[in-house]
C-alpha positions as CSV (number, residue, x, y, z in Angstrom):
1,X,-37.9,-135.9,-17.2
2,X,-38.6,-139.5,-18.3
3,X,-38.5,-139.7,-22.1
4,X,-41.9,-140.1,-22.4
5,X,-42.9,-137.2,-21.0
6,X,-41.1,-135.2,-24.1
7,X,-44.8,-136.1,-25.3
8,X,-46.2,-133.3,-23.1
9,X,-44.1,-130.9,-24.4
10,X,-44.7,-131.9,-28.0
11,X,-47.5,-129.8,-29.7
12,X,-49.0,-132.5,-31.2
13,X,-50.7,-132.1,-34.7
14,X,-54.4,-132.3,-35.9
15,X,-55.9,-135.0,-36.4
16,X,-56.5,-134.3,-39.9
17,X,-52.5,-134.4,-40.5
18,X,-51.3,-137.5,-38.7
19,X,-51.8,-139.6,-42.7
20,X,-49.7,-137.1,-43.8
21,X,-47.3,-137.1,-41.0
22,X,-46.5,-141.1,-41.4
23,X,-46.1,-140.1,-45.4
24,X,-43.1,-137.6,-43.9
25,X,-41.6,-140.1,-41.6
26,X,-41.4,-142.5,-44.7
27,X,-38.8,-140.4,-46.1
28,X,-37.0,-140.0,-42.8
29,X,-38.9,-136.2,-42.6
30,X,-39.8,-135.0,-38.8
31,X,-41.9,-132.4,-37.8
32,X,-45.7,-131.7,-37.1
33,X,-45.2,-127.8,-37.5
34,X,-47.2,-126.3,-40.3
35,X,-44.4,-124.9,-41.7
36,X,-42.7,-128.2,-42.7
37,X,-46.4,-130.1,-43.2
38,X,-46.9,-127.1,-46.3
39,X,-43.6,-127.5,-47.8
40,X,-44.2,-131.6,-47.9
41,X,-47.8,-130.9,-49.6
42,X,-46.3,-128.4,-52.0
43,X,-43.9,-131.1,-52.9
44,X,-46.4,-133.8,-53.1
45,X,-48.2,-131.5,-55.7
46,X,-45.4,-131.0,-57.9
47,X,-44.3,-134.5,-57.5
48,X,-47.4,-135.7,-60.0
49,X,-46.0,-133.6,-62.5
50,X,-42.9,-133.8,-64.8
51,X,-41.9,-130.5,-64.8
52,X,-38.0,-130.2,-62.8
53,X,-37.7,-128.4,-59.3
54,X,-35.8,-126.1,-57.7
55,X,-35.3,-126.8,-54.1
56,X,-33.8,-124.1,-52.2
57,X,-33.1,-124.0,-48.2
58,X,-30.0,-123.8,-45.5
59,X,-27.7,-126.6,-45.1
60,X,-29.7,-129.3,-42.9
61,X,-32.9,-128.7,-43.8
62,X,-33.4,-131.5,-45.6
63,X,-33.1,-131.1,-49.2
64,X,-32.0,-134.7,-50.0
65,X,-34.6,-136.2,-48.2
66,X,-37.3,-134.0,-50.0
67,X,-35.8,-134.8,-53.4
68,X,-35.9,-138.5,-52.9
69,X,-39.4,-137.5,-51.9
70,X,-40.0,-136.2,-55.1
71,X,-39.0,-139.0,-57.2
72,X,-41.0,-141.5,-55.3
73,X,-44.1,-139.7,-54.8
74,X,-43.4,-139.3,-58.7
75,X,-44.8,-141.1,-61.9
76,X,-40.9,-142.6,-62.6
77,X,-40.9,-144.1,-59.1
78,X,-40.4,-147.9,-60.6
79,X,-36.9,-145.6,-62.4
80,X,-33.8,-144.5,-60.7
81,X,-33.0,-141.6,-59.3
82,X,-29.6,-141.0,-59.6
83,X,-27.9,-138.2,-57.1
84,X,-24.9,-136.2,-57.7
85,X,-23.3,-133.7,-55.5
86,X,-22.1,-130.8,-57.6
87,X,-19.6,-129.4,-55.3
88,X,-18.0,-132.6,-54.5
89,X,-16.4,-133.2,-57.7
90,X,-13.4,-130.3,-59.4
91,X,-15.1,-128.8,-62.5
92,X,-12.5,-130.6,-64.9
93,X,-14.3,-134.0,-64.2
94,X,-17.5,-132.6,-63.5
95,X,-18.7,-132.3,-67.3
96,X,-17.4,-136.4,-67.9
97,X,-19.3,-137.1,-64.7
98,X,-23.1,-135.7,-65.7
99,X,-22.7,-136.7,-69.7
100,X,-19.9,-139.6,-69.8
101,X,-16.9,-140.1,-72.0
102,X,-15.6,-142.0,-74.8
103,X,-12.1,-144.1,-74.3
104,X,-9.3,-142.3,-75.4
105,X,-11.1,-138.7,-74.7
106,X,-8.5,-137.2,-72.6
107,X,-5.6,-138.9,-70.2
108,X,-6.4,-141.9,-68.9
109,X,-9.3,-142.7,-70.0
110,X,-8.6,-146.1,-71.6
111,X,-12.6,-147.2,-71.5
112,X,-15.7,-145.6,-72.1
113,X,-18.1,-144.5,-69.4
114,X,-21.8,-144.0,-69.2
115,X,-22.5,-140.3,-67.3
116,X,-25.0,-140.0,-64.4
117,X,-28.3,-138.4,-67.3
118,X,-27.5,-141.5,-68.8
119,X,-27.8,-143.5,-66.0
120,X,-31.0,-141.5,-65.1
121,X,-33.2,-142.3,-68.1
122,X,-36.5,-142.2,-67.5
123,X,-36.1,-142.0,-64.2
124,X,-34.6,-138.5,-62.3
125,X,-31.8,-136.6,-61.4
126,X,-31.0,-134.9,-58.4
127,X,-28.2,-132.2,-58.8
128,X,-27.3,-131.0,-55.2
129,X,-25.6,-127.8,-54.7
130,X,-26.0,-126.7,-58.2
131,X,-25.2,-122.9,-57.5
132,X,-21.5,-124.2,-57.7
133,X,-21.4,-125.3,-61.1
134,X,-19.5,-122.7,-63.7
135,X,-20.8,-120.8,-66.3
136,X,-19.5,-122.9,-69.0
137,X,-21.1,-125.8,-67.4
138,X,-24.6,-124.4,-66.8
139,X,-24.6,-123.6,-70.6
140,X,-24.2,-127.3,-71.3
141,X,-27.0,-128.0,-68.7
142,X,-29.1,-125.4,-70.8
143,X,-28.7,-127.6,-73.8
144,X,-29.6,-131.3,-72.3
145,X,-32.6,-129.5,-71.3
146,X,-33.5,-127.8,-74.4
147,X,-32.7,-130.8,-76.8
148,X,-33.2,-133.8,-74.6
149,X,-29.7,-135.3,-75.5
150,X,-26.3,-135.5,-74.5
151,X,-23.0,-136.3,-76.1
152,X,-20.1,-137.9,-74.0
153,X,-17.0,-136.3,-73.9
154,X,-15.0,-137.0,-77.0
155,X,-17.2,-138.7,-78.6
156,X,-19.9,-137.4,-81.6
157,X,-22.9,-139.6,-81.1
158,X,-25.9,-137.6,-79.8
159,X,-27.8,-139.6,-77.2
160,X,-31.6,-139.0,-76.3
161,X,-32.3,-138.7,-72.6
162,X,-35.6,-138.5,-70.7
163,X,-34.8,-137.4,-67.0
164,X,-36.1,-134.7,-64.7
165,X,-34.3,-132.8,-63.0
166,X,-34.5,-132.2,-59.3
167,X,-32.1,-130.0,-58.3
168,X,-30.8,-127.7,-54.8
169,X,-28.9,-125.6,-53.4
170,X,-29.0,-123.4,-50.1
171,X,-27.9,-120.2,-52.1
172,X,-30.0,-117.9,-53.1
173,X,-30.2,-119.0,-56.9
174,X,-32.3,-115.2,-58.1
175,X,-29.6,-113.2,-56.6
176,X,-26.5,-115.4,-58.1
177,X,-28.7,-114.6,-61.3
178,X,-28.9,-110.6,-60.5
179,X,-25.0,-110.8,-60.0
180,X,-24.9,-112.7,-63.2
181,X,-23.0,-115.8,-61.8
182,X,-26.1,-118.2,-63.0
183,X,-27.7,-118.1,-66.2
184,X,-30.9,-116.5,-65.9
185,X,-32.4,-119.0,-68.7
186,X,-31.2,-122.1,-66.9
187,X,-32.6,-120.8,-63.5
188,X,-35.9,-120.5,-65.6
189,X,-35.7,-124.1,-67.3
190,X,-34.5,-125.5,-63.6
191,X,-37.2,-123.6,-61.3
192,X,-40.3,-124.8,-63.0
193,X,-41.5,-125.4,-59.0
194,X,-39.9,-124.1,-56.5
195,X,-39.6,-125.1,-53.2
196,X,-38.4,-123.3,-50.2
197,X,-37.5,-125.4,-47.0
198,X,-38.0,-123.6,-43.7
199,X,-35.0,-123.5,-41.4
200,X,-35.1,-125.1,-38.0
201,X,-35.6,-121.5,-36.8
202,X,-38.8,-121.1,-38.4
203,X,-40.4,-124.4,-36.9
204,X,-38.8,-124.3,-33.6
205,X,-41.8,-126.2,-32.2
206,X,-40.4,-129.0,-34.4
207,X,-37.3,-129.1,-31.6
208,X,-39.3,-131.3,-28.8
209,X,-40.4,-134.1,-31.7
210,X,-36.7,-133.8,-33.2
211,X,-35.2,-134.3,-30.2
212,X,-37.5,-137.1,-29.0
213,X,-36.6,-138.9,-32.7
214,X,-32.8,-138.3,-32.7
215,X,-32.6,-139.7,-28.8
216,X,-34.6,-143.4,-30.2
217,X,-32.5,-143.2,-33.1
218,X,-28.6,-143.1,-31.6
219,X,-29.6,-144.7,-28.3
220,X,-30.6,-147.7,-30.4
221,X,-27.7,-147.0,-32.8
222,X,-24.7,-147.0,-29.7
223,X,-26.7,-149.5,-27.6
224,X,-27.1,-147.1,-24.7
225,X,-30.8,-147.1,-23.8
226,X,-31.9,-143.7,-22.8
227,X,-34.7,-142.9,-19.8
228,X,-34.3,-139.7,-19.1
229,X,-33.2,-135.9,-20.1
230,X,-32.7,-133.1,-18.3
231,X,-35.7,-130.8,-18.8
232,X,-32.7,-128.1,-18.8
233,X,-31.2,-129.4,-21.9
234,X,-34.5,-129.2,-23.7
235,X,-34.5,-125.7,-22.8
236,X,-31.2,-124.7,-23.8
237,X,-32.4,-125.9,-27.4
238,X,-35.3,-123.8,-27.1
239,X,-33.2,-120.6,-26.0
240,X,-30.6,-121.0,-29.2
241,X,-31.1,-118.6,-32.2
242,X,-31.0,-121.3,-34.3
243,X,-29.0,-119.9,-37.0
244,X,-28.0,-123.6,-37.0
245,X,-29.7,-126.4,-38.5
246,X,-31.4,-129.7,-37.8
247,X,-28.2,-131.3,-38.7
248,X,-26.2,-130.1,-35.5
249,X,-29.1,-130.6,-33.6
250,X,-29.0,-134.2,-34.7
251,X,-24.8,-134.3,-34.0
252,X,-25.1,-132.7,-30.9
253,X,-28.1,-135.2,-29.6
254,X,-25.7,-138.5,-31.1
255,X,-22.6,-137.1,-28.8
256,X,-24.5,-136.6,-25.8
257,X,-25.7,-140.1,-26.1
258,X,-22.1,-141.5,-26.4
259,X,-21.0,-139.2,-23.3
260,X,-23.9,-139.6,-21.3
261,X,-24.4,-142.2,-18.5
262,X,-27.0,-144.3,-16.1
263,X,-29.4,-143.4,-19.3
264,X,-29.4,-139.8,-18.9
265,X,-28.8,-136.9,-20.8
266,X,-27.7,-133.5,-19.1
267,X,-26.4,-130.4,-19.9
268,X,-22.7,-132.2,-19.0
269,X,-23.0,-134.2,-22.1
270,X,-23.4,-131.7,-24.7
271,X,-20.5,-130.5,-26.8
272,X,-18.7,-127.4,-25.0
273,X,-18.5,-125.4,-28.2
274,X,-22.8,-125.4,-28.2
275,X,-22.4,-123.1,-25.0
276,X,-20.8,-120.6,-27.1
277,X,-23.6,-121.2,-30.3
278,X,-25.2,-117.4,-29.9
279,X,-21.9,-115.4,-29.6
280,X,-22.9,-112.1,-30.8
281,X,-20.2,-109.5,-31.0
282,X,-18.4,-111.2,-28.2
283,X,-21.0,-111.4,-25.6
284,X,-22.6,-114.6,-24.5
285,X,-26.3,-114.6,-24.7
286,X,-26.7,-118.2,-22.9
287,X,-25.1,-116.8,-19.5
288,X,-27.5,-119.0,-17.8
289,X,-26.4,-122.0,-18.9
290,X,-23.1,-121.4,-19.0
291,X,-22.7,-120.5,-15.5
292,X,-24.8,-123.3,-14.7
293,X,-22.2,-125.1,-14.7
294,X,-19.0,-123.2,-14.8
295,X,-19.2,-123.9,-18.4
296,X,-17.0,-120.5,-18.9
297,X,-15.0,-120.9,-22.1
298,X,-12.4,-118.5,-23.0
299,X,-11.8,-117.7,-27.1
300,X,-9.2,-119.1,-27.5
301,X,-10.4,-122.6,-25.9
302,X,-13.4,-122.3,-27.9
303,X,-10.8,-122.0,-31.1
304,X,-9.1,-124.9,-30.3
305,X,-12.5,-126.8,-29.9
306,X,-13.6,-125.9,-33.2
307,X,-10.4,-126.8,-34.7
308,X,-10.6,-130.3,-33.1
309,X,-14.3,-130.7,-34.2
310,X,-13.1,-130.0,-37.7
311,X,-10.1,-131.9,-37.9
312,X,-12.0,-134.8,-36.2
313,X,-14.6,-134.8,-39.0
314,X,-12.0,-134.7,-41.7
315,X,-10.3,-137.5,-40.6
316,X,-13.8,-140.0,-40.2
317,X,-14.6,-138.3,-44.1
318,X,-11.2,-139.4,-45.1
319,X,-10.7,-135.7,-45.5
320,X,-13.6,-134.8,-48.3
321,X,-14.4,-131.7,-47.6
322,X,-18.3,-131.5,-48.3
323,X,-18.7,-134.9,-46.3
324,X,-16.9,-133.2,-43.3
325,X,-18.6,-130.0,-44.1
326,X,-22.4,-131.7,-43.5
327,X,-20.9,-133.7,-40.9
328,X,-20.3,-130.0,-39.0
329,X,-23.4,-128.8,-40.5
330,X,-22.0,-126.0,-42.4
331,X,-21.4,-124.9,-46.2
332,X,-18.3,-126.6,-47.9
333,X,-17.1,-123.3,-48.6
334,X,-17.3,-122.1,-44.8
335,X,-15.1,-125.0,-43.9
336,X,-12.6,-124.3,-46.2
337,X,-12.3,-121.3,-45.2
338,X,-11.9,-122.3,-41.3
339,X,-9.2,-124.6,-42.4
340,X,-7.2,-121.7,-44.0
341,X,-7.8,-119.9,-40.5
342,X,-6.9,-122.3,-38.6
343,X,-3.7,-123.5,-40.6
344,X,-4.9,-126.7,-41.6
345,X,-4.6,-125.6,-45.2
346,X,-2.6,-122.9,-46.7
């Protein structure tokens, strides 16, 4: 089918949504499915106030972009809003990295540094994946919150802040409470409004419009105009249980579009290892599409694939894990653990 007649397959909004609609695309969020339409006017809502939020959802729903939503759509708009990933950095440096330290406060630090809620005043903070801070740390957090000031590391002064705090994580922050591995006072001061993003698999009429947006963004992006896709590959999205997120969805669209040729994308051009994306117990549930094309991948192929894709995105993230980790659309923590299975780490 020619591009343009994704359109027909699209279930178009009411008119009484497209405003809000353009308002999403302005912060690079796609969908016309009530489902992500409610969580953007829930956000919108909170946004007027100053009270922090909790953003909770899987990996590749989005949570960034709805967080720099937030801080736009807020009153401290004209103010930074200064992201840090929580995971990303080892616990030692973490603390120095939120508050700051004074020269000479440990090894090597022979100048003083300002620390991202100082960075962020009067403006916001967005603390992605905060479920993977410690206990000590999250009892620090409690304490900026409460009193409104820091103090670097190493250093005595007390320092007034005025931030809010936006923060994420695609955990389940009550039950890391219940197991006592958050502080159930923090989650209280940190989930003031809540927000739960829906997966891909609750808005799966969101797939045609995704698809449609991802093709016009990468054909422009690797200069390979695209005219048509095989109505086939369309339904092979819409026959995934899409345990997987928009993220993959958006990788597997950009490598088609590098493999693809004459301007068409077919099931040929999609990554091998997405054949194999509903294993359940061993047995393929995509048969059809497999045999299709004598697409038949034995496990231990399909190992070897997954390996490649992972060391392939740890070489382009100049092997940082939680870049490579988004990059495969998967938890930090998953990865590492692939990369202990498949002896890329011990």
């Amino acid at each position: 089918m020619k591009l343009e007649e994704l359109d027909k397959i699209i279930k178009h909004p009411e008119e009484e949504n497209l405003e809000i609609i353009k308002e999403m695309q302005n912060f690079g969020i796609i969908g016309y499915s009530k489902a992500i339409i409610n969580a953007f006017l829930k956000l919108k809502r909170a946004a007027r106030s100053e009270a922090n939020i909790l953003i909770e959802g899987e990996s590749g729903t989005g949570k960034e972009l709805f967080a720099t939503a937030a801080h736009m759509l807020s009153k401290r708009a004209s103010k930074r809003l200064v992201k840090i990933s929580c995971a990303e950095i080892p616990e030692t440096l973490l603390e120095s990295e939120l508050f700051g330290y004074e020269k000479g406060a440990f090894t090597g630090a022979d100048k003083k540094k300002i620390g991202k809620f100082e960075l962020a005043n009067d403006g916001s903070i967005f603390l992605d994946e905060i479920g993977e801070i410690s206990l000590n740390l999250q009892s620090k957090l409690l304490r900026v919150i409460e009193n409104k000031t820091i103090s670097r590391v190493g250093g005595l002064e007390i320092i007034p802040v005025d931030v809010r705090i936006i923060s994420a994580t695609n955990r389940n922050l009550w039950e890391e409470v219940r197991l006592s591995k958050f502080r159930e006072d923090l989650y209280y001061r940190l989930n003031v409004v809540y927000l739960k993003l829906p997966s891909l698999k609750e808005r799966m009429e969101d797939i045609p419009v995704l698809t449609k947006y991802f093709i016009k963004l990468y054909s422009r992006k690797e200069n390979n105009p695209i005219e048509y896709i095989e109505k086939d590959v369309l339904d092979f999205f819409l026959s995934l249980d899409w345990n997987v997120n928009e993220r993959l969805l958006e990788n597997v669209i950009h490598h088609a579009i590098i493999m693809c040729e004459n301007g068409k994308i077919t099931l040929k051009d999609l990554p091998e290892n997405m054949f194999n994306i509903s294993l359940k117990g061993g047995i393929l549930e995509n048969e059809r599409f497999v045999k299709k094309d004598n697409l038949v991948i034995t496990e231990n192929e399909l190992k070897e694939i997954e390996k490649a894709q992972i060391i392939a995105a740890l070489e382009k993230s100049r092997w940082r894990i939680s870049e490579a980790a988004a990059m495969l659309g998967i938890h930090r923590n998953t990865l590492r653990q692939k990369m202990i299975k498949f002896n890329i780490i011990k």
